[in-house]
N, CA, C and O atoms as a Maestro MAE file, in Angstrom:
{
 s_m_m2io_version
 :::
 2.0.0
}

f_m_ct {
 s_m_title
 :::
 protein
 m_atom[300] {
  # First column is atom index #
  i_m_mmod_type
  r_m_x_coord
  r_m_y_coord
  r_m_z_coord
  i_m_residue_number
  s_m_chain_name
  s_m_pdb_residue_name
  s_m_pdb_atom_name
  i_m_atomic_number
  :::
  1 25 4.999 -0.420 20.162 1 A "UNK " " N  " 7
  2 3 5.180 0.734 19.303 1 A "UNK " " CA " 6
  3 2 5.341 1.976 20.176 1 A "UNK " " C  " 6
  4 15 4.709 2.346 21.165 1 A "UNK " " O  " 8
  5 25 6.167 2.405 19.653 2 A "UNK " " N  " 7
  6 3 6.700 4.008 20.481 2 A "UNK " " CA " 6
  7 2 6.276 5.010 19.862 2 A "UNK " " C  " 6
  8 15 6.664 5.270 18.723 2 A "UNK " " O  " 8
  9 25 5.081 6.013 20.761 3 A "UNK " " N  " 7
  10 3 4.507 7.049 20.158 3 A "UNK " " CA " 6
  11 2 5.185 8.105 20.278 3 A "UNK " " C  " 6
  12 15 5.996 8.176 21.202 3 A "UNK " " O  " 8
  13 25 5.018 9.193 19.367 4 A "UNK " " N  " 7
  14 3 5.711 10.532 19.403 4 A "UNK " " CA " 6
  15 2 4.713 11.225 20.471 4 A "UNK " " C  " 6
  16 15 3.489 11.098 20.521 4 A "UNK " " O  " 8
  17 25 5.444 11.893 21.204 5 A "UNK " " N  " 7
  18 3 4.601 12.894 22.224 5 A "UNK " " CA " 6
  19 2 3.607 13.578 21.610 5 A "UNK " " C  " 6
  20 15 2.469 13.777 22.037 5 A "UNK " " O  " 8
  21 25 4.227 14.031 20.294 6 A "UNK " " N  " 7
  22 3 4.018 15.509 19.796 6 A "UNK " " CA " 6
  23 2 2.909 15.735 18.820 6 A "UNK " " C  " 6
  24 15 2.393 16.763 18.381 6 A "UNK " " O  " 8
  25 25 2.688 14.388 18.603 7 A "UNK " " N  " 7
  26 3 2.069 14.064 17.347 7 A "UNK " " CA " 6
  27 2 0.613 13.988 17.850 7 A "UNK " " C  " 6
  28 15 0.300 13.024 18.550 7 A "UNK " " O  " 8
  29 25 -0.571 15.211 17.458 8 A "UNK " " N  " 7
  30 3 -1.801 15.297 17.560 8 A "UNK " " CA " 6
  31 2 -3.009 14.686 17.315 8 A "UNK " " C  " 6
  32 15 -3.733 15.435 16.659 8 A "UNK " " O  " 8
  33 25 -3.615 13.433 17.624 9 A "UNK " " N  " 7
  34 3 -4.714 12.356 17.825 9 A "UNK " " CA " 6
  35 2 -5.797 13.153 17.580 9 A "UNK " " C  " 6
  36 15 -5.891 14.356 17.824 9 A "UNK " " O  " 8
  37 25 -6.837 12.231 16.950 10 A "UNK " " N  " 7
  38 3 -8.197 12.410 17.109 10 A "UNK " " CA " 6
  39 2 -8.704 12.571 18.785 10 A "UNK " " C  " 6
  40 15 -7.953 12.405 19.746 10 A "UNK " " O  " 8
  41 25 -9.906 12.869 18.846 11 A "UNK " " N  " 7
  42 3 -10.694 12.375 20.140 11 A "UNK " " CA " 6
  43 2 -11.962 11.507 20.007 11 A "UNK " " C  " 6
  44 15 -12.359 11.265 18.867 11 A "UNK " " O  " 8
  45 25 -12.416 11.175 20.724 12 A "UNK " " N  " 7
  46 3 -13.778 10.249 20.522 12 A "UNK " " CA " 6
  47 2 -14.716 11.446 20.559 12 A "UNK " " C  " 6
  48 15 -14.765 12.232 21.505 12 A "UNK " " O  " 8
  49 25 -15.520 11.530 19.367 13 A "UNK " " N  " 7
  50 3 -16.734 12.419 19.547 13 A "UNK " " CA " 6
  51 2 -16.883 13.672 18.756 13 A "UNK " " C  " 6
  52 15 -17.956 13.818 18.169 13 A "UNK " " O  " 8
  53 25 -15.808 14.774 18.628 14 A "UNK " " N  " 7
  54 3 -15.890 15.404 17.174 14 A "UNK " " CA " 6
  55 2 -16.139 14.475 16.207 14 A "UNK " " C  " 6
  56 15 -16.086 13.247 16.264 14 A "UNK " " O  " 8
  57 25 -16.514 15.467 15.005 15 A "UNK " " N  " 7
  58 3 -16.544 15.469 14.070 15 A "UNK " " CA " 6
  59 2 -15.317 15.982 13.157 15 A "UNK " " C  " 6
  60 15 -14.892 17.095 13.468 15 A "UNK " " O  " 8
  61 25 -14.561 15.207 11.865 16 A "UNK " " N  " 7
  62 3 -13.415 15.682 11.580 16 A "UNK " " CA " 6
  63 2 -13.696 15.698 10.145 16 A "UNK " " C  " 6
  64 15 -14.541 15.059 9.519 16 A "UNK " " O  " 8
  65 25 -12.680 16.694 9.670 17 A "UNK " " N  " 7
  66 3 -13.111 16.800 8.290 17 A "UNK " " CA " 6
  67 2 -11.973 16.051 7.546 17 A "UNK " " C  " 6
  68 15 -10.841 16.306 7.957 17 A "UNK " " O  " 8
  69 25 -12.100 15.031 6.356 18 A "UNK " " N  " 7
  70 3 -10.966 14.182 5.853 18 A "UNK " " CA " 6
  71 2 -9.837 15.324 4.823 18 A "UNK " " C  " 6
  72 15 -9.990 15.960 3.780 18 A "UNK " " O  " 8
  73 25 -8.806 15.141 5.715 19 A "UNK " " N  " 7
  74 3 -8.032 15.990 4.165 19 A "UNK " " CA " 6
  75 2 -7.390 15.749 3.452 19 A "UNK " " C  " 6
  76 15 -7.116 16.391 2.439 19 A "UNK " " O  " 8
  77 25 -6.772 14.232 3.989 20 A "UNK " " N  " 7
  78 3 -5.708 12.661 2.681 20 A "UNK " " CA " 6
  79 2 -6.713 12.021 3.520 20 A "UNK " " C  " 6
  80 15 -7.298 12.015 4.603 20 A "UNK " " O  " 8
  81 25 -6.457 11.096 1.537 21 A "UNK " " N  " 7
  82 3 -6.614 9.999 2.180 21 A "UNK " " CA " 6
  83 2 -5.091 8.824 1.617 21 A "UNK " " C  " 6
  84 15 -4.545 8.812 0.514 21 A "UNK " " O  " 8
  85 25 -4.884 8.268 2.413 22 A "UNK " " N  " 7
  86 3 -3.042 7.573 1.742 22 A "UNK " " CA " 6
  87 2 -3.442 6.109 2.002 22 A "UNK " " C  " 6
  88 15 -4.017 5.625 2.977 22 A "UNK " " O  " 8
  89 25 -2.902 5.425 0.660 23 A "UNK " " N  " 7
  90 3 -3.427 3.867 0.490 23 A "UNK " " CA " 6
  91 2 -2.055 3.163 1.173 23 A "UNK " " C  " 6
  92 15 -0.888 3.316 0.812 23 A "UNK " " O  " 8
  93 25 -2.275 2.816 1.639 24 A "UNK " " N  " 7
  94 3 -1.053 2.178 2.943 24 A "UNK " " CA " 6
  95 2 -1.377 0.321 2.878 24 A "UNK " " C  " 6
  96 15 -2.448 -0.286 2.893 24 A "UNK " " O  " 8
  97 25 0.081 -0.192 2.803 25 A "UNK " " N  " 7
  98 3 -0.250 -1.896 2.973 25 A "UNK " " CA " 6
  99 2 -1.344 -2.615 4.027 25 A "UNK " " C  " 6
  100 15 -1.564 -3.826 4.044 25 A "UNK " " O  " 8
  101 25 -1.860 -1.819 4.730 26 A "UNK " " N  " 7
  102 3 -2.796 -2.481 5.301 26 A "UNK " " CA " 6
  103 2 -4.049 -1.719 5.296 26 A "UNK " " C  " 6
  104 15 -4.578 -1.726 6.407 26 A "UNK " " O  " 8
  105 25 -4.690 -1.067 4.405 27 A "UNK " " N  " 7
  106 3 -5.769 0.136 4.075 27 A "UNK " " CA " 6
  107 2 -5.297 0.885 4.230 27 A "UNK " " C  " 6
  108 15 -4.074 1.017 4.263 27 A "UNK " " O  " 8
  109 25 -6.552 2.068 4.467 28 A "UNK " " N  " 7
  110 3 -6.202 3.439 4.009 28 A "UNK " " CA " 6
  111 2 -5.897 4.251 5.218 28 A "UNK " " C  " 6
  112 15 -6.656 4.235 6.187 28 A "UNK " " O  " 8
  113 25 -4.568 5.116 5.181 29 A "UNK " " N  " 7
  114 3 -4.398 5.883 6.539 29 A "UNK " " CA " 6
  115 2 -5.130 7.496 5.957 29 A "UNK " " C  " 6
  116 15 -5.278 7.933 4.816 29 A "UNK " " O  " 8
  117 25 -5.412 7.971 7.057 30 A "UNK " " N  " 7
  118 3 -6.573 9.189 6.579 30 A "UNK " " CA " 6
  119 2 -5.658 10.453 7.792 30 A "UNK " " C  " 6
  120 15 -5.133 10.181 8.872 30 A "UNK " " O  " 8
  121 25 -5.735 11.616 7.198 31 A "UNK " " N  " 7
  122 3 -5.189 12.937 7.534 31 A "UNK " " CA " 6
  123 2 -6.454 13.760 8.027 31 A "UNK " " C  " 6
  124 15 -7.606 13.521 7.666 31 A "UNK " " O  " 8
  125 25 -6.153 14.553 8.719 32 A "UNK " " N  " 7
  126 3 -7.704 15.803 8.933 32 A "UNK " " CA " 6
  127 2 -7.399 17.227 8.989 32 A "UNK " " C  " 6
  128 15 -6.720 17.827 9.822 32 A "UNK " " O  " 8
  129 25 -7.925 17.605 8.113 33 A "UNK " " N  " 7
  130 3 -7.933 19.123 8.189 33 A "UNK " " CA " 6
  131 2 -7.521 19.799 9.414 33 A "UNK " " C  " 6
  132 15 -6.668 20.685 9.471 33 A "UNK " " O  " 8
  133 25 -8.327 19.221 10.596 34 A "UNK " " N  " 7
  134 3 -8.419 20.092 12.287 34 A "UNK " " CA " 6
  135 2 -6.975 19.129 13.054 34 A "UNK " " C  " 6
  136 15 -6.818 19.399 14.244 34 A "UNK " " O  " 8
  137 25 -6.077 18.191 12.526 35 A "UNK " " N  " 7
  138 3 -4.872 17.885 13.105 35 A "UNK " " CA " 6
  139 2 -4.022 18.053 11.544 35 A "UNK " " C  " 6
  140 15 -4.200 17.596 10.415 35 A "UNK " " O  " 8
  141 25 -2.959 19.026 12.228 36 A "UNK " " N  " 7
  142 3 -2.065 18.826 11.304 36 A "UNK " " CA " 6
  143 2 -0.303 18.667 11.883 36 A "UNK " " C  " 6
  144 15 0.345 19.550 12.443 36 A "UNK " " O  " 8
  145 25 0.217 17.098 11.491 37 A "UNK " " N  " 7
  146 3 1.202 16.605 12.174 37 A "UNK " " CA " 6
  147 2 2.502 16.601 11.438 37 A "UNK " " C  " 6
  148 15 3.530 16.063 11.850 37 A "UNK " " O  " 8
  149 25 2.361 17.271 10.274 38 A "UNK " " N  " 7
  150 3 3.443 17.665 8.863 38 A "UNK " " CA " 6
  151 2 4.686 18.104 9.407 38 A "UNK " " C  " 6
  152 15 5.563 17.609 8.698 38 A "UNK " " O  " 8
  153 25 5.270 18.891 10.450 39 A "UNK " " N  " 7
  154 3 6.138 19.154 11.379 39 A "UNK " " CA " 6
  155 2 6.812 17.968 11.942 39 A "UNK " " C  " 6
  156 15 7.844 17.417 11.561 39 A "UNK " " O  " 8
  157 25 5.973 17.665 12.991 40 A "UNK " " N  " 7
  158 3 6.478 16.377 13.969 40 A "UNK " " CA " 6
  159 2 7.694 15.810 13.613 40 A "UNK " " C  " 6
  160 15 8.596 15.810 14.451 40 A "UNK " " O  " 8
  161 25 7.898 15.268 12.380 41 A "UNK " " N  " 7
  162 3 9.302 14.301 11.953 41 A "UNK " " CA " 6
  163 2 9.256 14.758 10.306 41 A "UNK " " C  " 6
  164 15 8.670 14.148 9.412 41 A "UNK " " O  " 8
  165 25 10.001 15.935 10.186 42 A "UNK " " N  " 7
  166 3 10.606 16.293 9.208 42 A "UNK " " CA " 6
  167 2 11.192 15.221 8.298 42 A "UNK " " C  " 6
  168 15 11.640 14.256 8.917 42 A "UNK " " O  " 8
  169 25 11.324 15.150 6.549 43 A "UNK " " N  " 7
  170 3 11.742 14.415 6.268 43 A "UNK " " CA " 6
  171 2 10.565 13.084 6.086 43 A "UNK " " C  " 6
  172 15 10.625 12.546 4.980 43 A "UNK " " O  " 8
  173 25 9.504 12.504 7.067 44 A "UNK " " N  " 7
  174 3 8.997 11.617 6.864 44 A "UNK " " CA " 6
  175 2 7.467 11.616 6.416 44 A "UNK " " C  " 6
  176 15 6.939 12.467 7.132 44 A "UNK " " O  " 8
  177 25 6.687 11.172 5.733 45 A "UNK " " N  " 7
  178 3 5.587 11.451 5.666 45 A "UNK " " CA " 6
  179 2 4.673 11.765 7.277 45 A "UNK " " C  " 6
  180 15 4.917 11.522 8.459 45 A "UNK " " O  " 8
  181 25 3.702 12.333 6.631 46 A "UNK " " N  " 7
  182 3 2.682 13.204 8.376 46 A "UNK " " CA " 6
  183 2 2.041 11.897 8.880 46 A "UNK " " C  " 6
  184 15 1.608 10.977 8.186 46 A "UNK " " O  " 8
  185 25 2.061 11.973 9.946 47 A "UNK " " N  " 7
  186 3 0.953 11.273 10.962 47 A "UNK " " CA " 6
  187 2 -0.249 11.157 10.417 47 A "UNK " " C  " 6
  188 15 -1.032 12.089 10.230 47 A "UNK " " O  " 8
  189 25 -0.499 9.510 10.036 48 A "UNK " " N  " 7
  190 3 -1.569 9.481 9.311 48 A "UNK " " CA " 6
  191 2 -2.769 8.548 10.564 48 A "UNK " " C  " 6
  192 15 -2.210 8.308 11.635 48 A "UNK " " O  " 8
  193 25 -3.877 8.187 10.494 49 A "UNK " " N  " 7
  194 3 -4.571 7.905 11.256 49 A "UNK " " CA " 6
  195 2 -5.473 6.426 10.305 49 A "UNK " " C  " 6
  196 15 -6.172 6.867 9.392 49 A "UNK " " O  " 8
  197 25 -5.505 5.027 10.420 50 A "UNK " " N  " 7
  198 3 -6.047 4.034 9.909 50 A "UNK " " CA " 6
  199 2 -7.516 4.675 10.089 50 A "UNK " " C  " 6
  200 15 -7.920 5.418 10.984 50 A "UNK " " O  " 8
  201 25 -8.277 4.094 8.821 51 A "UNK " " N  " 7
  202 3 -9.460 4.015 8.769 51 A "UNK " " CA " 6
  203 2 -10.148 3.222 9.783 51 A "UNK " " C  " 6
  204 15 -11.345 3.474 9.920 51 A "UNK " " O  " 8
  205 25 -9.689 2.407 10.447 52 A "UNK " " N  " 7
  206 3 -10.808 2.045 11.277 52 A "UNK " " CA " 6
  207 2 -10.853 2.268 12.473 52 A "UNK " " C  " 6
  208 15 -11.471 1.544 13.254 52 A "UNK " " O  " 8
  209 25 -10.174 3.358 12.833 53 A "UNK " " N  " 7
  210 3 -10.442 4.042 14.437 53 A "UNK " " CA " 6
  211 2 -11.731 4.603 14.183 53 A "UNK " " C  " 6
  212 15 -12.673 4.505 14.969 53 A "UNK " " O  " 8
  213 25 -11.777 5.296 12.888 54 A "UNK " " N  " 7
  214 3 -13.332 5.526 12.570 54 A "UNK " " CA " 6
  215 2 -14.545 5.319 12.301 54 A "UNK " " C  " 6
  216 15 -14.746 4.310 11.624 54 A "UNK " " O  " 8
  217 25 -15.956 6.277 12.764 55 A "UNK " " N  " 7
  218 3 -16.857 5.638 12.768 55 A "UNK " " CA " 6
  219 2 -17.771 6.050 11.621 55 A "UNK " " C  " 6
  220 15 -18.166 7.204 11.457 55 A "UNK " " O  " 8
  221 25 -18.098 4.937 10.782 56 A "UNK " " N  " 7
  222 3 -18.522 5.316 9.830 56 A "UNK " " CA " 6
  223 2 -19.564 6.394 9.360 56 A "UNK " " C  " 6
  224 15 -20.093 6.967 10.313 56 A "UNK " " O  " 8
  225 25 -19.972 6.794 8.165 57 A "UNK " " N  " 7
  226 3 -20.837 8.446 8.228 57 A "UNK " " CA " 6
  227 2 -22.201 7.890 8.349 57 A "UNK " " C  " 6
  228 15 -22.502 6.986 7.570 57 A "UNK " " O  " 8
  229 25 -23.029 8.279 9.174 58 A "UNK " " N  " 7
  230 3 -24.181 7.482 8.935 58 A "UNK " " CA " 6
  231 2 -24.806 8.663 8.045 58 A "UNK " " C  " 6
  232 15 -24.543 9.855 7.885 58 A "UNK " " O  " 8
  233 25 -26.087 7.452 7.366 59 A "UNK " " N  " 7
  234 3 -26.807 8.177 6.326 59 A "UNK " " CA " 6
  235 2 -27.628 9.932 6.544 59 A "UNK " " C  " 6
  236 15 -28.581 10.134 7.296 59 A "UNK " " O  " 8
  237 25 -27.047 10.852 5.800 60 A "UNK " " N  " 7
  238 3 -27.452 11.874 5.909 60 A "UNK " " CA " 6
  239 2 -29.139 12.645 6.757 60 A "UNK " " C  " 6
  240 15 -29.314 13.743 7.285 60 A "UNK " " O  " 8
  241 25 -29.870 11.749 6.593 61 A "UNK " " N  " 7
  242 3 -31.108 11.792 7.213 61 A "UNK " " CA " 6
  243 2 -31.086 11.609 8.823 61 A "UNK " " C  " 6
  244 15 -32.036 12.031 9.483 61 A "UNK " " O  " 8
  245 25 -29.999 10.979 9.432 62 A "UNK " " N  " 7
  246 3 -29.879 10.735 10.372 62 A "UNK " " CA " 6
  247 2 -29.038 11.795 11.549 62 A "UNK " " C  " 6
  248 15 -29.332 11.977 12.731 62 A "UNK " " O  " 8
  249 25 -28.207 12.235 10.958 63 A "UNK " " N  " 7
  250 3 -27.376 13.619 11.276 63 A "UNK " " CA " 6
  251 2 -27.982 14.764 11.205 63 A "UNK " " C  " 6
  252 15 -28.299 15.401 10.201 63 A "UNK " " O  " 8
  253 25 -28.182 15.083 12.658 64 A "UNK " " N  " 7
  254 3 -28.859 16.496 13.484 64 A "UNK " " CA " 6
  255 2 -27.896 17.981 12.929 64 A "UNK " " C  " 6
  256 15 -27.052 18.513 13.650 64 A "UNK " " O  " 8
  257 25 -28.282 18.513 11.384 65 A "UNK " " N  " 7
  258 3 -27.253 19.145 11.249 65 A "UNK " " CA " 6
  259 2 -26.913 20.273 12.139 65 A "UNK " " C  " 6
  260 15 -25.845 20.876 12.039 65 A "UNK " " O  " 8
  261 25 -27.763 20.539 12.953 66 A "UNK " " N  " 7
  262 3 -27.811 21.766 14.115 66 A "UNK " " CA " 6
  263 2 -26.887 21.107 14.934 66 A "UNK " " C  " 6
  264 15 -25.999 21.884 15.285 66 A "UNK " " O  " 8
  265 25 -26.715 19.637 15.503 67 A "UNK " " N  " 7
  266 3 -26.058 19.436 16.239 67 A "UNK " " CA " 6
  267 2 -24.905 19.628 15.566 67 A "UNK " " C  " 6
  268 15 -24.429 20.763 15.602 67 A "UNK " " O  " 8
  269 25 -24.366 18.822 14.986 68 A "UNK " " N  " 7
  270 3 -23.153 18.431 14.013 68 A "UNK " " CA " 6
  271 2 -22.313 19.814 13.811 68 A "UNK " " C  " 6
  272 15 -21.084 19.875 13.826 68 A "UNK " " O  " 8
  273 25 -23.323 21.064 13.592 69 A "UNK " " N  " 7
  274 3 -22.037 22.520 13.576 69 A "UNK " " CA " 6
  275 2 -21.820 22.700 14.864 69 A "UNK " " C  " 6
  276 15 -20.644 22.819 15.209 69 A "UNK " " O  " 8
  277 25 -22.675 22.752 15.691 70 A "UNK " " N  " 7
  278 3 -22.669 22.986 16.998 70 A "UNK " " CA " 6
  279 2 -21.001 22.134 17.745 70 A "UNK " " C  " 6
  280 15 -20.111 22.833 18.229 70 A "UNK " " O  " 8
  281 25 -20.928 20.944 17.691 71 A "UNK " " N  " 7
  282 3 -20.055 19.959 17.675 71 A "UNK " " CA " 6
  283 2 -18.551 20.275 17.374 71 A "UNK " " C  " 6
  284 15 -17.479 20.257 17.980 71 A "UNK " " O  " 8
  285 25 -19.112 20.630 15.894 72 A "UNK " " N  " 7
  286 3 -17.792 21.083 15.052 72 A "UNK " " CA " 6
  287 2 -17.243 22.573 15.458 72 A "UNK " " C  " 6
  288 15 -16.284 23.088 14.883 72 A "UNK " " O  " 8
  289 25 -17.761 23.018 16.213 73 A "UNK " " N  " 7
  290 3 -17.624 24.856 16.444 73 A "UNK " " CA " 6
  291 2 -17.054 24.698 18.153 73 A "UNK " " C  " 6
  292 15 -16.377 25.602 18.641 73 A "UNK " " O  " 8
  293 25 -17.317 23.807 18.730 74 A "UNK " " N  " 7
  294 3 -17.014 24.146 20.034 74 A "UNK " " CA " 6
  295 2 -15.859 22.952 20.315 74 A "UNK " " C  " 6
  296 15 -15.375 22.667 21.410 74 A "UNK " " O  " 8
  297 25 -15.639 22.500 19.359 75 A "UNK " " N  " 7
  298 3 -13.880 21.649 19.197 75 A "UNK " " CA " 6
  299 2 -12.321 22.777 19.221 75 A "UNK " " C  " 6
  300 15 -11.199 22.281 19.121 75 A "UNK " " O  " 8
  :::
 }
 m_bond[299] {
  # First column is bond index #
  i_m_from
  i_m_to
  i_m_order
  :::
  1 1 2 1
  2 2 3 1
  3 3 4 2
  4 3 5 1
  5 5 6 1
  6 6 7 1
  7 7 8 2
  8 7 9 1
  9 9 10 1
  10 10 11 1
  11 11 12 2
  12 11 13 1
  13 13 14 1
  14 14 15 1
  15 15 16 2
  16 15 17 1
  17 17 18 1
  18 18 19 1
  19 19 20 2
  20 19 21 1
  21 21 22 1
  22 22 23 1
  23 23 24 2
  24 23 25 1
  25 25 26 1
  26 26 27 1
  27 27 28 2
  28 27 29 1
  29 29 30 1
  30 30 31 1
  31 31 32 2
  32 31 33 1
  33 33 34 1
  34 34 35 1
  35 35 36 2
  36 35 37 1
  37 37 38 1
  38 38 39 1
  39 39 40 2
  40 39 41 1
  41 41 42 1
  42 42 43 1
  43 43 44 2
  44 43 45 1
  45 45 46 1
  46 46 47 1
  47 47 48 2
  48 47 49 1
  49 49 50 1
  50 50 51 1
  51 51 52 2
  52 51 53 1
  53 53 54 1
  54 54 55 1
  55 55 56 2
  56 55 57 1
  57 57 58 1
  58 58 59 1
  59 59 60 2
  60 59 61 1
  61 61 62 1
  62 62 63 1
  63 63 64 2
  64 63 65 1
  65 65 66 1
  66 66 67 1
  67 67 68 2
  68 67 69 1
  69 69 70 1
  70 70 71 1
  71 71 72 2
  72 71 73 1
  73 73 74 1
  74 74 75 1
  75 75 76 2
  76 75 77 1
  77 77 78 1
  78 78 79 1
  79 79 80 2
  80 79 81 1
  81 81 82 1
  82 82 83 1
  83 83 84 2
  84 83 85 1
  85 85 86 1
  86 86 87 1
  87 87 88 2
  88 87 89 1
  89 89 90 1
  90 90 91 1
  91 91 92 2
  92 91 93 1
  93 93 94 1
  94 94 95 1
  95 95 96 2
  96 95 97 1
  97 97 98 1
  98 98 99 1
  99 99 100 2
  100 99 101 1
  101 101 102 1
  102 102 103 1
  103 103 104 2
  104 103 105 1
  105 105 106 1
  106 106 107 1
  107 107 108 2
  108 107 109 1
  109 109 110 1
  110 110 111 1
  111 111 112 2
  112 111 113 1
  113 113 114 1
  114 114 115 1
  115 115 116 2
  116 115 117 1
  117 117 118 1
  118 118 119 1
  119 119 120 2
  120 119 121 1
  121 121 122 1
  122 122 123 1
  123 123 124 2
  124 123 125 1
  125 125 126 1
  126 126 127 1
  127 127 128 2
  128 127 129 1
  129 129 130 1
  130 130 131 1
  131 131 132 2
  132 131 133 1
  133 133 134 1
  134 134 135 1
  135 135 136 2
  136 135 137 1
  137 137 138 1
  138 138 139 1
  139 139 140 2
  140 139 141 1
  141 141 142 1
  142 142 143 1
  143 143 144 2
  144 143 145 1
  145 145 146 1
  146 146 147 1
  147 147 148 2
  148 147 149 1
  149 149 150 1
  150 150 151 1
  151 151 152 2
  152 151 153 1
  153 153 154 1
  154 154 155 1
  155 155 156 2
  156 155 157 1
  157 157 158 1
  158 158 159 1
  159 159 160 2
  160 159 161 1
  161 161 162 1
  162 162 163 1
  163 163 164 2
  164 163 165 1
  165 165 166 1
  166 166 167 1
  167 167 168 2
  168 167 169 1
  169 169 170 1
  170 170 171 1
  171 171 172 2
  172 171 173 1
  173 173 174 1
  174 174 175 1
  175 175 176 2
  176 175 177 1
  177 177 178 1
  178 178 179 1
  179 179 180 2
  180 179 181 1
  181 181 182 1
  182 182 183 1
  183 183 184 2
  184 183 185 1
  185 185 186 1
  186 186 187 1
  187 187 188 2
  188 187 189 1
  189 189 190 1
  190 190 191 1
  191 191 192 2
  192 191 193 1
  193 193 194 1
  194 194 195 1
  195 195 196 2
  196 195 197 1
  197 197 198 1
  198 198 199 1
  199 199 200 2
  200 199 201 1
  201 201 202 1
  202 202 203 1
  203 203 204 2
  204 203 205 1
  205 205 206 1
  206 206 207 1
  207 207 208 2
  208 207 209 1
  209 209 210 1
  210 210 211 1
  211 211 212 2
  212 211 213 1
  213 213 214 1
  214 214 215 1
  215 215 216 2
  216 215 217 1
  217 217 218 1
  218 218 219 1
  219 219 220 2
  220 219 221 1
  221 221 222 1
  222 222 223 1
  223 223 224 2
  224 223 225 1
  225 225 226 1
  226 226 227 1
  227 227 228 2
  228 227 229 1
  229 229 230 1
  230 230 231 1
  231 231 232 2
  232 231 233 1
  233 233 234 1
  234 234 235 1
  235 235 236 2
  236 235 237 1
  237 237 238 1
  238 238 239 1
  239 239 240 2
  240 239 241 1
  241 241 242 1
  242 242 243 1
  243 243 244 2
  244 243 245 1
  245 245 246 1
  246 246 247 1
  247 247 248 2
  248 247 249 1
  249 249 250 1
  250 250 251 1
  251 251 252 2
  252 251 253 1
  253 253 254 1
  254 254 255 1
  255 255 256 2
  256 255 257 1
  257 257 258 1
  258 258 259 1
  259 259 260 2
  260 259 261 1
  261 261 262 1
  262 262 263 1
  263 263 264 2
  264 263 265 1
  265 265 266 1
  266 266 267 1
  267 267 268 2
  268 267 269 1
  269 269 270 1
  270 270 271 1
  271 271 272 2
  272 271 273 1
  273 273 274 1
  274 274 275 1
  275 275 276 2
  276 275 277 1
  277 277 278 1
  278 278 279 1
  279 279 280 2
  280 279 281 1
  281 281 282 1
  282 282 283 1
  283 283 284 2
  284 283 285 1
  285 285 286 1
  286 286 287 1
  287 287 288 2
  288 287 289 1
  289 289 290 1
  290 290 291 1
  291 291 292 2
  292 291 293 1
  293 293 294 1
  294 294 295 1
  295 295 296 2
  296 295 297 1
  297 297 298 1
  298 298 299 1
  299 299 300 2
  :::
 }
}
């Protein structure tokens, strides 16, 4: 598979906020607020990202919310 240069990836370790989610023949491809790839190839739907590059939300009790803005602010 031939990637577009241009086209903006997650990283390992932010935190991202979901902004589609698109039901695609093999699950769900997911969009993020903090990449937006709507440009890249005019004409075709945006650069979507499979659900399972991701890591699931763990249960709210467990998430340092001090860390988590902290995280999200210095991305």
């Amino acid at each position: 598979m031939v990637q577009n240069p241009n086209i903006q990836t997650p990283k390992r370790g932010p935190i991202y906020t979901v902004r589609g989610v698109y039901d695609t023949h093999r699950g769900y491809g997911i969009t993020l607020a903090e990449i937006n790839n709507a440009g890249v190839a005019p004409g075709f739907p945006e650069a979507n990202f499979h659900e399972s590059r991701f890591a699931p939300v763990p249960p709210l009790e467990e998430i340092d919310i001090a860390e988590a803005i902290e995280e999200s602010v210095t991305v």
